[in-house]
mmCIF file as Biopython writes it, N, C-alpha, C and O atoms, coordinates in Angstrom:
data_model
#
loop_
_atom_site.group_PDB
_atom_site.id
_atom_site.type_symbol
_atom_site.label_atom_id
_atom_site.label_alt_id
_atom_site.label_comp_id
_atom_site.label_asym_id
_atom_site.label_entity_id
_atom_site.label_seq_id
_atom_site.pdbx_PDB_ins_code
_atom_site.Cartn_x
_atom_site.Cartn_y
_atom_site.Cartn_z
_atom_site.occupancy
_atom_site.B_iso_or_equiv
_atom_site.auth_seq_id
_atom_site.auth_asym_id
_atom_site.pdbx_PDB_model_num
ATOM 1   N N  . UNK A ? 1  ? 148.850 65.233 108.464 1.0 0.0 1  A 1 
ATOM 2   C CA . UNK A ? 1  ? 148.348 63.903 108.654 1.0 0.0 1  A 1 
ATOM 3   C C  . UNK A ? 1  ? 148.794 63.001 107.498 1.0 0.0 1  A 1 
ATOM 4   O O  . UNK A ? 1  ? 149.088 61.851 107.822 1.0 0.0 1  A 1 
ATOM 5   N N  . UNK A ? 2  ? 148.878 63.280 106.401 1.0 0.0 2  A 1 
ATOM 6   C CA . UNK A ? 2  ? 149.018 62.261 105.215 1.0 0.0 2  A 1 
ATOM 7   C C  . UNK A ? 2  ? 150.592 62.593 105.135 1.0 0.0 2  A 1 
ATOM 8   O O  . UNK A ? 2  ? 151.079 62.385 104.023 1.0 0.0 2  A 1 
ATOM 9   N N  . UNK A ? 3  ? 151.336 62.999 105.972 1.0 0.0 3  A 1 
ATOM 10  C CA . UNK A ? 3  ? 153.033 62.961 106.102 1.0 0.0 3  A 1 
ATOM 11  C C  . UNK A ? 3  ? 152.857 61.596 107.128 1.0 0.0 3  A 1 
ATOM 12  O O  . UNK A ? 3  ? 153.083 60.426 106.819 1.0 0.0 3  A 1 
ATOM 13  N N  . UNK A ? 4  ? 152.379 62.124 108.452 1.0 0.0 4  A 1 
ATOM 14  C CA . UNK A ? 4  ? 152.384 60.721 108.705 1.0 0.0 4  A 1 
ATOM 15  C C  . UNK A ? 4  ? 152.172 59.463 108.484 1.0 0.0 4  A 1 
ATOM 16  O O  . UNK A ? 4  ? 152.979 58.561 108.707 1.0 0.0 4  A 1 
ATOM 17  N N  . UNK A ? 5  ? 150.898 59.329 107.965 1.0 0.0 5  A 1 
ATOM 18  C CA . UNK A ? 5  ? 150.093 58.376 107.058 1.0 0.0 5  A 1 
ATOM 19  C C  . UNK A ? 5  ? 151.700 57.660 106.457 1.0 0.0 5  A 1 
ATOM 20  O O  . UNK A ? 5  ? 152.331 56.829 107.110 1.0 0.0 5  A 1 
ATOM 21  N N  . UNK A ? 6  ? 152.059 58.101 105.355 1.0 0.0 6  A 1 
ATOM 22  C CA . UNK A ? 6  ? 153.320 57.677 104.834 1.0 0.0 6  A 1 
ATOM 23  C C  . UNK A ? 6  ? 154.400 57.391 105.326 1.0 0.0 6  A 1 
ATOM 24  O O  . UNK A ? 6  ? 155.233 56.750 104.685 1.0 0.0 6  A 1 
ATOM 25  N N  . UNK A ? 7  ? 154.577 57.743 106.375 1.0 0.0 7  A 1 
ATOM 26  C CA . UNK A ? 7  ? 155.943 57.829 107.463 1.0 0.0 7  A 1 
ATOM 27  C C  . UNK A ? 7  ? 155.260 56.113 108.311 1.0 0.0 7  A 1 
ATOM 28  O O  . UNK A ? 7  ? 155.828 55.062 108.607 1.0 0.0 7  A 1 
ATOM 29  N N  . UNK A ? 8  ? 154.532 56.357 108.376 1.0 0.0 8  A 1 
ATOM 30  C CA . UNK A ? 8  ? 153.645 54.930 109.358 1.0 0.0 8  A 1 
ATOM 31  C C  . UNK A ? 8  ? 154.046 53.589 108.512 1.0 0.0 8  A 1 
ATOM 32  O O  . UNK A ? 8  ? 154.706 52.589 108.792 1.0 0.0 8  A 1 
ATOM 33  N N  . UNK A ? 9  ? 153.373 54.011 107.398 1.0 0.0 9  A 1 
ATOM 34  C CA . UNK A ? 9  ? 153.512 52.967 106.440 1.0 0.0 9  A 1 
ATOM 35  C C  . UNK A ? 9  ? 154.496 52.119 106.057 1.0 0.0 9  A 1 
ATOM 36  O O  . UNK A ? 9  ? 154.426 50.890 106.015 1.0 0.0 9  A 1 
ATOM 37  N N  . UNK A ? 10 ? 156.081 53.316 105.576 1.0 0.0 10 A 1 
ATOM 38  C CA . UNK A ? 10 ? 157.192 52.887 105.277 1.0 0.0 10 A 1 
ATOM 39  C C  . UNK A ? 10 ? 157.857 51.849 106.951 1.0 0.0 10 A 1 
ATOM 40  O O  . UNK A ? 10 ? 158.309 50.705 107.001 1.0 0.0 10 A 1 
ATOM 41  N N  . UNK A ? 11 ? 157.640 52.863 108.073 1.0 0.0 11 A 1 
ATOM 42  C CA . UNK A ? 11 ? 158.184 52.760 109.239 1.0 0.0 11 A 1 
ATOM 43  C C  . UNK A ? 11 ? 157.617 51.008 109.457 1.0 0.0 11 A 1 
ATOM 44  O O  . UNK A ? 11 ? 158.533 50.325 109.916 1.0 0.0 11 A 1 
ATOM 45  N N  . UNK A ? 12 ? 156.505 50.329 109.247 1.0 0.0 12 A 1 
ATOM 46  C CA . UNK A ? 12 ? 155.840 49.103 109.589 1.0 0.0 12 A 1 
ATOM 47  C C  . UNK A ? 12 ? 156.564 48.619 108.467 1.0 0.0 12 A 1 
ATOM 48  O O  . UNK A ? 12 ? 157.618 48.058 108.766 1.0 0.0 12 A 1 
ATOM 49  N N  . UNK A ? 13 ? 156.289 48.680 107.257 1.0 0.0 13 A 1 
ATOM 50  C CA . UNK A ? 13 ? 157.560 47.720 106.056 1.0 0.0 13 A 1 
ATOM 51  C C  . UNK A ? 13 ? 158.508 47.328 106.563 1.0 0.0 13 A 1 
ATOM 52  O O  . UNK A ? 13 ? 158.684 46.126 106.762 1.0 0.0 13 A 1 
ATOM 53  N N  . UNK A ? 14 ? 159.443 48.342 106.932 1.0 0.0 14 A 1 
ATOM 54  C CA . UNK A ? 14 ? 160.610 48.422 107.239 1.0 0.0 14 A 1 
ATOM 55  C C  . UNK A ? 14 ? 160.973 47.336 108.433 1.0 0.0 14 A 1 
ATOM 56  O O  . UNK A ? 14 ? 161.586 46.270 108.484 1.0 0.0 14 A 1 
ATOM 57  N N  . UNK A ? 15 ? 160.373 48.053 109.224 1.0 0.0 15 A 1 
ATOM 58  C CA . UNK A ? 15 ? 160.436 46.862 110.909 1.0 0.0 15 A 1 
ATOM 59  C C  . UNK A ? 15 ? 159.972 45.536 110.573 1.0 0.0 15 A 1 
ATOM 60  O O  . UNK A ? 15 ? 160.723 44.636 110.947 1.0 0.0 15 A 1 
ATOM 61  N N  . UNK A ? 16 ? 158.816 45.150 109.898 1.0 0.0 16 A 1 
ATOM 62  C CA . UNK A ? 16 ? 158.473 44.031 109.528 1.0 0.0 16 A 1 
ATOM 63  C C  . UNK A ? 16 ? 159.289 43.362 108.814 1.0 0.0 16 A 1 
ATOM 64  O O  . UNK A ? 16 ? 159.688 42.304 109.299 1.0 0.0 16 A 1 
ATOM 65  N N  . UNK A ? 17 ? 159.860 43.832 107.243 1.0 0.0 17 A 1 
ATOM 66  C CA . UNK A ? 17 ? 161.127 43.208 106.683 1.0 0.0 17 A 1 
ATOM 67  C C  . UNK A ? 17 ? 162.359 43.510 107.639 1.0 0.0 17 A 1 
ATOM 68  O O  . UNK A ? 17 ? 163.294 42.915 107.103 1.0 0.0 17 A 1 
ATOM 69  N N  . UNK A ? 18 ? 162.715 43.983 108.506 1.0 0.0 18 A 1 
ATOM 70  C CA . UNK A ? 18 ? 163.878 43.925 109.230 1.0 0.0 18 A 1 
ATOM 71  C C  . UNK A ? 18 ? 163.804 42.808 110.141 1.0 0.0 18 A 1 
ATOM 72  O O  . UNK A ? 18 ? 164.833 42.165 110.349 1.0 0.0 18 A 1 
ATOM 73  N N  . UNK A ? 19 ? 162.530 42.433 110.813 1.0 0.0 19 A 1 
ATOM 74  C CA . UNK A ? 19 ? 162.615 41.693 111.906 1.0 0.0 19 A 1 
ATOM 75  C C  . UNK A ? 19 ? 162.459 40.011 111.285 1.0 0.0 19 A 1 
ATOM 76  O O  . UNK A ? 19 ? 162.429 39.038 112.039 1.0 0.0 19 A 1 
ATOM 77  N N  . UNK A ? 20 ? 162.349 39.898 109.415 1.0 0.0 20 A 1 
ATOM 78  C CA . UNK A ? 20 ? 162.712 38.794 108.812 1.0 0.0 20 A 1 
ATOM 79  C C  . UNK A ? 20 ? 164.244 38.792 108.986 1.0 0.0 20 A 1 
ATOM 80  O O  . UNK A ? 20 ? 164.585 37.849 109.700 1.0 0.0 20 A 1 
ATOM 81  N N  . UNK A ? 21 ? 165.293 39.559 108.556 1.0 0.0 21 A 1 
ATOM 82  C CA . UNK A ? 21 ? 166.843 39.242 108.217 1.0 0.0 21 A 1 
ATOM 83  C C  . UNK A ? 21 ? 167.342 39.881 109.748 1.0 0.0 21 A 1 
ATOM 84  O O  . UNK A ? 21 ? 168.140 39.083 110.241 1.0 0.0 21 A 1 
ATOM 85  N N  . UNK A ? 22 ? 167.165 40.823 110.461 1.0 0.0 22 A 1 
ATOM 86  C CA . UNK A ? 22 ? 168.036 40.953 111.404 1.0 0.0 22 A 1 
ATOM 87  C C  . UNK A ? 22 ? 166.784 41.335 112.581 1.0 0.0 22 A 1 
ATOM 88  O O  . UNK A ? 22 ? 166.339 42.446 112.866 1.0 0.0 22 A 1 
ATOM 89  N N  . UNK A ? 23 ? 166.472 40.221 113.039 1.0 0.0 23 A 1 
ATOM 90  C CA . UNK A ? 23 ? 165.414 40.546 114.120 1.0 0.0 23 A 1 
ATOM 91  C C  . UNK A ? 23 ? 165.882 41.165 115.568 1.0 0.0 23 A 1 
ATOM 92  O O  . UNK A ? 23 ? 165.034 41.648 116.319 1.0 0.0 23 A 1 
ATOM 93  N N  . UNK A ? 24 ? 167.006 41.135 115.855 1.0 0.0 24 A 1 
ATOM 94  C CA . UNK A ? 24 ? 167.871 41.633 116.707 1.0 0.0 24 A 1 
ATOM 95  C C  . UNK A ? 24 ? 167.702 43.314 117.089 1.0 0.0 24 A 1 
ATOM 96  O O  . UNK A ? 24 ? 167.640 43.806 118.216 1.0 0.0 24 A 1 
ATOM 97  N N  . UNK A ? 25 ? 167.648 44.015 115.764 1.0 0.0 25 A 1 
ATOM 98  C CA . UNK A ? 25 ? 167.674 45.176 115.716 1.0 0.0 25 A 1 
ATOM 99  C C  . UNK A ? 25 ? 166.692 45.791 115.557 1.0 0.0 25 A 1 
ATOM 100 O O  . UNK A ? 25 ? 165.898 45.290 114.761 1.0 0.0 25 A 1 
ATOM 101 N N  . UNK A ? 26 ? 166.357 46.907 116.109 1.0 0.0 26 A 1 
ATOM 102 C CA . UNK A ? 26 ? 165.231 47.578 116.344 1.0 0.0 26 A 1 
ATOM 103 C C  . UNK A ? 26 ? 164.865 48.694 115.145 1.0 0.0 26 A 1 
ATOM 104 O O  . UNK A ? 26 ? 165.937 49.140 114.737 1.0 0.0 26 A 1 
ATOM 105 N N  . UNK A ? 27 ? 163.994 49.168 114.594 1.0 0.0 27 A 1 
ATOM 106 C CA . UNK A ? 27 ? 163.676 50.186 114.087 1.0 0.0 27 A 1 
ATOM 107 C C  . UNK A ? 27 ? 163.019 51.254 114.383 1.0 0.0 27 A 1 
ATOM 108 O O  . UNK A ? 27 ? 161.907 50.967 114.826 1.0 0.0 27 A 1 
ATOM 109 N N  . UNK A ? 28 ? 163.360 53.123 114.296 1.0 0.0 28 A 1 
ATOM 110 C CA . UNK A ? 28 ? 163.028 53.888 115.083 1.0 0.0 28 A 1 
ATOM 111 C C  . UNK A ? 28 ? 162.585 54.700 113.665 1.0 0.0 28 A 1 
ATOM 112 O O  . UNK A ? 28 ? 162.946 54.327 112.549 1.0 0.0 28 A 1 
ATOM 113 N N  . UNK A ? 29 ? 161.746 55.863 113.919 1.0 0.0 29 A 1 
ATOM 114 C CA . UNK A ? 29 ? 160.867 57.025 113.454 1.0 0.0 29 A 1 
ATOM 115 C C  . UNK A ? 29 ? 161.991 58.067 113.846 1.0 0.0 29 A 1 
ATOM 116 O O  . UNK A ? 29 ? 162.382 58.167 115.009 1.0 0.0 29 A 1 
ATOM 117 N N  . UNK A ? 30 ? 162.420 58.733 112.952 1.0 0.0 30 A 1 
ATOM 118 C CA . UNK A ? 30 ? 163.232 59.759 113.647 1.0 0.0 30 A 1 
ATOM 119 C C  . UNK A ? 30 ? 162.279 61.210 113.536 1.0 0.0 30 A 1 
ATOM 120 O O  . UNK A ? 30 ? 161.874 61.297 112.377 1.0 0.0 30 A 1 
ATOM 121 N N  . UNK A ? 31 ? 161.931 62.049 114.148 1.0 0.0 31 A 1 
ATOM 122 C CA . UNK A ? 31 ? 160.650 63.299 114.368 1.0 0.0 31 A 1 
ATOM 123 C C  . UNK A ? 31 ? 161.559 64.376 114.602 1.0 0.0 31 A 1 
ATOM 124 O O  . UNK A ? 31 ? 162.617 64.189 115.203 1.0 0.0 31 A 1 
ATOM 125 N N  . UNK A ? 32 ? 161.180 65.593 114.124 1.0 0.0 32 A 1 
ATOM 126 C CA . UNK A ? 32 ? 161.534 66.749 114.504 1.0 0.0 32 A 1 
ATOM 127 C C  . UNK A ? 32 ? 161.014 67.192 115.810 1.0 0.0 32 A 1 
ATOM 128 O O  . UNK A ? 32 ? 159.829 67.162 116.141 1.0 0.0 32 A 1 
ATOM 129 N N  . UNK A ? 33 ? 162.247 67.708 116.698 1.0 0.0 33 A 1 
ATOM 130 C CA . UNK A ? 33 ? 160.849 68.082 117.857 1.0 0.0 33 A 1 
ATOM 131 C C  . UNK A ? 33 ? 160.379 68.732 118.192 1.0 0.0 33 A 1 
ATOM 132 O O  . UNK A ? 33 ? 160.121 68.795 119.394 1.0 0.0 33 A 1 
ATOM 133 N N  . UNK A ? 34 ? 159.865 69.881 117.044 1.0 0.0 34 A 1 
ATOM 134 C CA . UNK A ? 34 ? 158.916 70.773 116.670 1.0 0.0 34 A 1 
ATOM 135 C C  . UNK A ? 34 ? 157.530 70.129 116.338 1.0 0.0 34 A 1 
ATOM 136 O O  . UNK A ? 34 ? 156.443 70.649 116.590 1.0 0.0 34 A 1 
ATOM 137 N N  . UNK A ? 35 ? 157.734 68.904 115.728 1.0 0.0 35 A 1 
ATOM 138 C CA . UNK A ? 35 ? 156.617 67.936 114.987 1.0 0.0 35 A 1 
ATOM 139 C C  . UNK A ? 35 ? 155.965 67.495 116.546 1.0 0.0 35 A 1 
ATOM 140 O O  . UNK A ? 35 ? 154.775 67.549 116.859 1.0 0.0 35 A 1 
ATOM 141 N N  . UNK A ? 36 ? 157.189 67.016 117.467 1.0 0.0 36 A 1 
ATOM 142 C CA . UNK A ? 36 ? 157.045 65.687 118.501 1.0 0.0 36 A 1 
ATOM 143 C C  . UNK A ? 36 ? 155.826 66.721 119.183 1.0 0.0 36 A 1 
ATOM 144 O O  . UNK A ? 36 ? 154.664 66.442 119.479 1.0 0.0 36 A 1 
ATOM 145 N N  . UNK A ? 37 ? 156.479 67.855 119.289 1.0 0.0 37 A 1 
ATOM 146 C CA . UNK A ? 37 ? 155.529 69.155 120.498 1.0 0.0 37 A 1 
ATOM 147 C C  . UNK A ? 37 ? 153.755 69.027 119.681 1.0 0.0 37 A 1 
ATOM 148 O O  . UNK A ? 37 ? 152.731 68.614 120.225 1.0 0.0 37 A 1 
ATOM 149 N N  . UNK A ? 38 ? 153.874 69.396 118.657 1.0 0.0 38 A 1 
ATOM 150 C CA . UNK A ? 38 ? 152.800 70.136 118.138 1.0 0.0 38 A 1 
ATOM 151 C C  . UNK A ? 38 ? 151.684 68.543 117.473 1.0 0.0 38 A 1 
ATOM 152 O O  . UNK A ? 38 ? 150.472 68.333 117.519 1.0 0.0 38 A 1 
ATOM 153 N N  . UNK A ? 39 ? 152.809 67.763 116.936 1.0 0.0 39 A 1 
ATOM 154 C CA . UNK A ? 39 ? 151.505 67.038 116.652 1.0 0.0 39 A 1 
ATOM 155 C C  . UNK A ? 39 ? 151.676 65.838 117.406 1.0 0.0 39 A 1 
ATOM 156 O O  . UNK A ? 39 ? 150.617 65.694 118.015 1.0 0.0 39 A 1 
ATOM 157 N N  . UNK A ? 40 ? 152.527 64.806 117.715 1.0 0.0 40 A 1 
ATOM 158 C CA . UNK A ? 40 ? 152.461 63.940 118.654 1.0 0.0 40 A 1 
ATOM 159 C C  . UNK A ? 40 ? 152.122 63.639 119.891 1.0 0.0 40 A 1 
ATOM 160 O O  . UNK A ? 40 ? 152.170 62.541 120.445 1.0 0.0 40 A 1 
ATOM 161 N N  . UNK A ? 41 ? 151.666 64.990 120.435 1.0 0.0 41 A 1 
ATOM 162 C CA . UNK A ? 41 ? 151.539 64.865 121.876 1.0 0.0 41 A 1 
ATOM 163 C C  . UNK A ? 41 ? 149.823 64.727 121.333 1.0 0.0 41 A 1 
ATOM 164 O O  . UNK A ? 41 ? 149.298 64.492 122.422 1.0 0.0 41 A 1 
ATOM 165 N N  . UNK A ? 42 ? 148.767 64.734 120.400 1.0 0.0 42 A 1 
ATOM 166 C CA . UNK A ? 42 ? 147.763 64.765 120.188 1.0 0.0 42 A 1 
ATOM 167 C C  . UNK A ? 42 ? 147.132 63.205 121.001 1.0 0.0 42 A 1 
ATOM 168 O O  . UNK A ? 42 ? 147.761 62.149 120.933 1.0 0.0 42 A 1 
ATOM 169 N N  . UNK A ? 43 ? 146.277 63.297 121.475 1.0 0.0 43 A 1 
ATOM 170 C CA . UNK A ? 43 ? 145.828 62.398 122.182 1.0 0.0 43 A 1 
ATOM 171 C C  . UNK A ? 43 ? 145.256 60.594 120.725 1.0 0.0 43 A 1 
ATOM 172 O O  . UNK A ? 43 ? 145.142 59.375 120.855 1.0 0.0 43 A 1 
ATOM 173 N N  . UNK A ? 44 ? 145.143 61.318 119.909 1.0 0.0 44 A 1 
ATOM 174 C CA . UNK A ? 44 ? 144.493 60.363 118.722 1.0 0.0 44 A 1 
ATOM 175 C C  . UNK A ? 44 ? 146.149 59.516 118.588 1.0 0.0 44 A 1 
ATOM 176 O O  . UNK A ? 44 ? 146.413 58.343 118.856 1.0 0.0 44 A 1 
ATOM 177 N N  . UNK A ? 45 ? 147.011 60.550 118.106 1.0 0.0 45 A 1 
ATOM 178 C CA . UNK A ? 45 ? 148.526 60.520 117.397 1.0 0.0 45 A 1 
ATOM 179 C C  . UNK A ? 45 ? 148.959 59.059 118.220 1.0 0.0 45 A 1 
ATOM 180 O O  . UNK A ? 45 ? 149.286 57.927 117.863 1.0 0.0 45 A 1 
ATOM 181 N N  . UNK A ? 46 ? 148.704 59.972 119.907 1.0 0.0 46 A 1 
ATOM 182 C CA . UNK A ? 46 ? 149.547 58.855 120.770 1.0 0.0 46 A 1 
ATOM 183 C C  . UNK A ? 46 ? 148.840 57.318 121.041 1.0 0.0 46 A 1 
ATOM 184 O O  . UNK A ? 46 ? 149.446 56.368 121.535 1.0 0.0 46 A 1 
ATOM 185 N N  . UNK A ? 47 ? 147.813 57.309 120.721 1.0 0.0 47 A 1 
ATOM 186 C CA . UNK A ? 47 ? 146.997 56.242 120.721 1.0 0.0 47 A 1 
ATOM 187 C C  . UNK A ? 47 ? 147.706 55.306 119.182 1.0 0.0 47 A 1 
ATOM 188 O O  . UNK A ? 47 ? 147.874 54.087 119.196 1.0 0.0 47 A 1 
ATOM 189 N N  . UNK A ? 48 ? 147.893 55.819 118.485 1.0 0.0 48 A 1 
ATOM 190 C CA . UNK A ? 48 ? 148.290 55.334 117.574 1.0 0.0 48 A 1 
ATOM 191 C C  . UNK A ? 48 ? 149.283 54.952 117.546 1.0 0.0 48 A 1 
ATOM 192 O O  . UNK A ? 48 ? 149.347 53.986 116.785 1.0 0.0 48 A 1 
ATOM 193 N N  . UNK A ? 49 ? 150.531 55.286 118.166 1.0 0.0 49 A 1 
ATOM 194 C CA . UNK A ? 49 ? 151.824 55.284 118.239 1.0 0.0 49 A 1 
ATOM 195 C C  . UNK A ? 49 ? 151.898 53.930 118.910 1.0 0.0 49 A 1 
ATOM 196 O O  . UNK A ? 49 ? 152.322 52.835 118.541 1.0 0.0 49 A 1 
ATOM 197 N N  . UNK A ? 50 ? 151.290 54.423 120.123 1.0 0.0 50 A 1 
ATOM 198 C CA . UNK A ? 50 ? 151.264 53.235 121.485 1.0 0.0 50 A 1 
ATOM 199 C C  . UNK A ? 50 ? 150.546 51.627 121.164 1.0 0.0 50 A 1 
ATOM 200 O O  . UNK A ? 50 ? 150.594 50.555 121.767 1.0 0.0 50 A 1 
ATOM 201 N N  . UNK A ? 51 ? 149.779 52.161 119.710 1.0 0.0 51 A 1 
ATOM 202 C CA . UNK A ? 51 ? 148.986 50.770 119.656 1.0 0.0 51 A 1 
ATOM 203 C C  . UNK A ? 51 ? 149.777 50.058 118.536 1.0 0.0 51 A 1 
ATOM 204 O O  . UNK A ? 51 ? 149.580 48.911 118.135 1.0 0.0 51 A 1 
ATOM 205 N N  . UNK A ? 52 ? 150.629 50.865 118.135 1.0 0.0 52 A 1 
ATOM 206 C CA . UNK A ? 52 ? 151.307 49.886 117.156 1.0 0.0 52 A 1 
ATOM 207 C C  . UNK A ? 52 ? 153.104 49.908 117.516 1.0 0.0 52 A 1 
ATOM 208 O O  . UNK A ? 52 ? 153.980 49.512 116.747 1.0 0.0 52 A 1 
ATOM 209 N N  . UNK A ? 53 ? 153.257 50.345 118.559 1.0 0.0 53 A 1 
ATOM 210 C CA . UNK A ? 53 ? 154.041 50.046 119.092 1.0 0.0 53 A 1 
ATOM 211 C C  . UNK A ? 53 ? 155.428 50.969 118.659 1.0 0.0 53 A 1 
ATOM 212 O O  . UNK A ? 53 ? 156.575 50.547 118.807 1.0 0.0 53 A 1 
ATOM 213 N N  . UNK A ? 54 ? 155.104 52.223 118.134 1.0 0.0 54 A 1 
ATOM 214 C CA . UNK A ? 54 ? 155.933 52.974 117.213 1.0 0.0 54 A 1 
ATOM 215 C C  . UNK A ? 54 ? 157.686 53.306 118.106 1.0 0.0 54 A 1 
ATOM 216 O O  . UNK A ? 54 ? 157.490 53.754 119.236 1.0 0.0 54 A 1 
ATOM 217 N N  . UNK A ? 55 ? 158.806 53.193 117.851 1.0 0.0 55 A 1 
ATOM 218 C CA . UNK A ? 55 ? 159.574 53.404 118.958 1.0 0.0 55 A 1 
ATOM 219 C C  . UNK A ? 55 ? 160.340 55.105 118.019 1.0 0.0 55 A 1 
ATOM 220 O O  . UNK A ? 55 ? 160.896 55.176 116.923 1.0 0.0 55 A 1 
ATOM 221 N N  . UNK A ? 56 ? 160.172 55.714 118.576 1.0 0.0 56 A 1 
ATOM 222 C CA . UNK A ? 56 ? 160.434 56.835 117.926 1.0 0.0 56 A 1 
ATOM 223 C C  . UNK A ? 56 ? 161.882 58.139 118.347 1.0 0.0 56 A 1 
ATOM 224 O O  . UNK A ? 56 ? 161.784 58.655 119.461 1.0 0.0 56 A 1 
ATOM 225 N N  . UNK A ? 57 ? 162.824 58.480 117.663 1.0 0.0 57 A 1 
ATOM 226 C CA . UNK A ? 57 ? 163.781 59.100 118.160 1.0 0.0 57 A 1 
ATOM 227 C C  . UNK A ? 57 ? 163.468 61.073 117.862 1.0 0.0 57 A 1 
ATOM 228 O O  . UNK A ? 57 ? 162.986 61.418 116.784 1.0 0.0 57 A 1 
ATOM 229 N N  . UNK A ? 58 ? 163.588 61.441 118.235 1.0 0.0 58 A 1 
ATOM 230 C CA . UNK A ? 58 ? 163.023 63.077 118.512 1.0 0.0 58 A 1 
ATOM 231 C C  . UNK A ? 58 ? 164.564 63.795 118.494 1.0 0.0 58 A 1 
ATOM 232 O O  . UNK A ? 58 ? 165.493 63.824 119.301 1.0 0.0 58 A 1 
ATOM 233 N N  . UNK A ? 59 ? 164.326 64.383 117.080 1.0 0.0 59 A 1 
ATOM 234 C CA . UNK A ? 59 ? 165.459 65.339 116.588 1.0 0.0 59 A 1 
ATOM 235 C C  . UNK A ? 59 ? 165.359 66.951 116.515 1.0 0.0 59 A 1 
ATOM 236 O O  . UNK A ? 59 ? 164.454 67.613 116.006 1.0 0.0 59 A 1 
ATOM 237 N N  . UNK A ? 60 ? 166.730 67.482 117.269 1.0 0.0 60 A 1 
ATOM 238 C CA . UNK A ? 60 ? 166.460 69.115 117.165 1.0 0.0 60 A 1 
ATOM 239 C C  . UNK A ? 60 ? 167.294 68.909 115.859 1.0 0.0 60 A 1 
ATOM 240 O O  . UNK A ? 60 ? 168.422 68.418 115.907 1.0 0.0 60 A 1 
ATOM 241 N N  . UNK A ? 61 ? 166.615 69.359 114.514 1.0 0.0 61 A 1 
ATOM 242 C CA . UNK A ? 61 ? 167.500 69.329 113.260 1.0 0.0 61 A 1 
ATOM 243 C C  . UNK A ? 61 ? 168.040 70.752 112.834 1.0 0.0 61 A 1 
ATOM 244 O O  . UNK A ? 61 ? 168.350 70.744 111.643 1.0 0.0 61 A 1 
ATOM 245 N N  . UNK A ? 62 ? 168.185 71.612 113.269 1.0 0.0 62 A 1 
ATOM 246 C CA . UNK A ? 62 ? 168.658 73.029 113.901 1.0 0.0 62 A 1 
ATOM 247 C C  . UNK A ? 62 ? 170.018 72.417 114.137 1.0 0.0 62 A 1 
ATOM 248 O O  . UNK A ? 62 ? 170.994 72.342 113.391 1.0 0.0 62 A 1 
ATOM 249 N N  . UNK A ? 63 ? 169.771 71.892 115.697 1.0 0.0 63 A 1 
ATOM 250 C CA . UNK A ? 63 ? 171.361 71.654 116.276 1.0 0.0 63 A 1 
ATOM 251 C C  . UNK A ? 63 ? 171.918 70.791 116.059 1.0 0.0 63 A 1 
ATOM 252 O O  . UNK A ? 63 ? 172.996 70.707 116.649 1.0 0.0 63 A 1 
ATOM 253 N N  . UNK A ? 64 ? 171.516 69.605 115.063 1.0 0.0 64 A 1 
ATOM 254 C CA . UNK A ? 64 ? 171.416 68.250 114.699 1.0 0.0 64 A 1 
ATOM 255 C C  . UNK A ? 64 ? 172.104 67.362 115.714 1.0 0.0 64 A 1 
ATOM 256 O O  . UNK A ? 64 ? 173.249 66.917 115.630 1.0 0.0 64 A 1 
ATOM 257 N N  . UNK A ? 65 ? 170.949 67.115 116.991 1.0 0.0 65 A 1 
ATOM 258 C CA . UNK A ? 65 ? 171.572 66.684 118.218 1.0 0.0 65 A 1 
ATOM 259 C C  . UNK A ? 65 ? 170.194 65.647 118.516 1.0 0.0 65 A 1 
ATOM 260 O O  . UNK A ? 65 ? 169.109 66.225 118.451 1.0 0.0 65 A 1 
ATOM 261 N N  . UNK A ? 66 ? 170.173 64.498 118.764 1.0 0.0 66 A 1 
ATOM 262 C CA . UNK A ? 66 ? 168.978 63.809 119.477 1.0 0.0 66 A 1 
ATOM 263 C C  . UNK A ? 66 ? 168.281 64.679 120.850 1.0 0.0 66 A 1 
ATOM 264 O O  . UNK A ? 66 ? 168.971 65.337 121.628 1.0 0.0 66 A 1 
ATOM 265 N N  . UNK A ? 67 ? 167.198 64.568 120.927 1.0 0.0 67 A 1 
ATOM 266 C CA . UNK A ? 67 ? 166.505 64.806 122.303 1.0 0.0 67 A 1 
ATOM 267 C C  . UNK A ? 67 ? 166.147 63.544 122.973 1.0 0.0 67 A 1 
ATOM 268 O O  . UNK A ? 67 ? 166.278 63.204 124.149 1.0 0.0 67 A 1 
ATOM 269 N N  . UNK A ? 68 ? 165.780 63.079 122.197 1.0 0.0 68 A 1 
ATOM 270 C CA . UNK A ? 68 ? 164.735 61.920 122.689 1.0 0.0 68 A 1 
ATOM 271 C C  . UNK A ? 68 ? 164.865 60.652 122.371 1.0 0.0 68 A 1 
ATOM 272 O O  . UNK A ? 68 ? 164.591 60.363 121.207 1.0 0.0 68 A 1 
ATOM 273 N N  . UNK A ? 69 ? 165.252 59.700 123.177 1.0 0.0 69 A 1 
ATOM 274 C CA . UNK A ? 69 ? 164.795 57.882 122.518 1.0 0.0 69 A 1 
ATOM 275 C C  . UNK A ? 69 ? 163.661 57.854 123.304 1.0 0.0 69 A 1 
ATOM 276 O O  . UNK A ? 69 ? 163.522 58.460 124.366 1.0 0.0 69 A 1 
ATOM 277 N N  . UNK A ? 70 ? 162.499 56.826 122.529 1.0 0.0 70 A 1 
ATOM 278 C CA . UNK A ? 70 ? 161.303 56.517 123.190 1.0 0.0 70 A 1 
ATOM 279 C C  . UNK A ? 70 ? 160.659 55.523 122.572 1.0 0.0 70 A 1 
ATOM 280 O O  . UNK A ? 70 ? 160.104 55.666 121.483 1.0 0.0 70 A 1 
ATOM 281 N N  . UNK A ? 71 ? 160.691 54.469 123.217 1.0 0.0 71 A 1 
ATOM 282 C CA . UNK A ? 71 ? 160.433 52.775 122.890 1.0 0.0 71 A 1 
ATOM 283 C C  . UNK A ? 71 ? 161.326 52.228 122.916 1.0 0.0 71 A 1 
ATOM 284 O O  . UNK A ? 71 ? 161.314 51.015 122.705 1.0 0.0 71 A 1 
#
């Protein structure tokens, strides 16, 4: 939880100062999707995600291959 906590934090900076100089472009969460399985699918997690609008990319870092765009 306090990985995310920090990951949330930077991830809202970031998008917020991005959408001052290049509002065009989107900013994504990149997740392991070992993480995406076990803790994101948590019903609290996704409430959270969804309410702040998190757009998140889901990485097998094993095969270092995307699974997932989402947002």
């Amino acid at each position: 939880m306090h990985d995310f906590h920090n990951a949330l934090g930077q991830y809202t900076v970031y998008r917020h100062l991005g959408s001052l100089t290049e509002p065009e472009r989107k900013v994504y969460l990149a997740i392991d999707d070992i993480i995406y399985m076990n803790f994101f699918q948590r019903p609290a997690i996704q409430s959270i995600v969804q309410a702040q609008a998190i757009a998140l990319i889901v990485v097998d870092i094993e095969n270092e291959e995307i699974i997932q765009w989402i947002g």
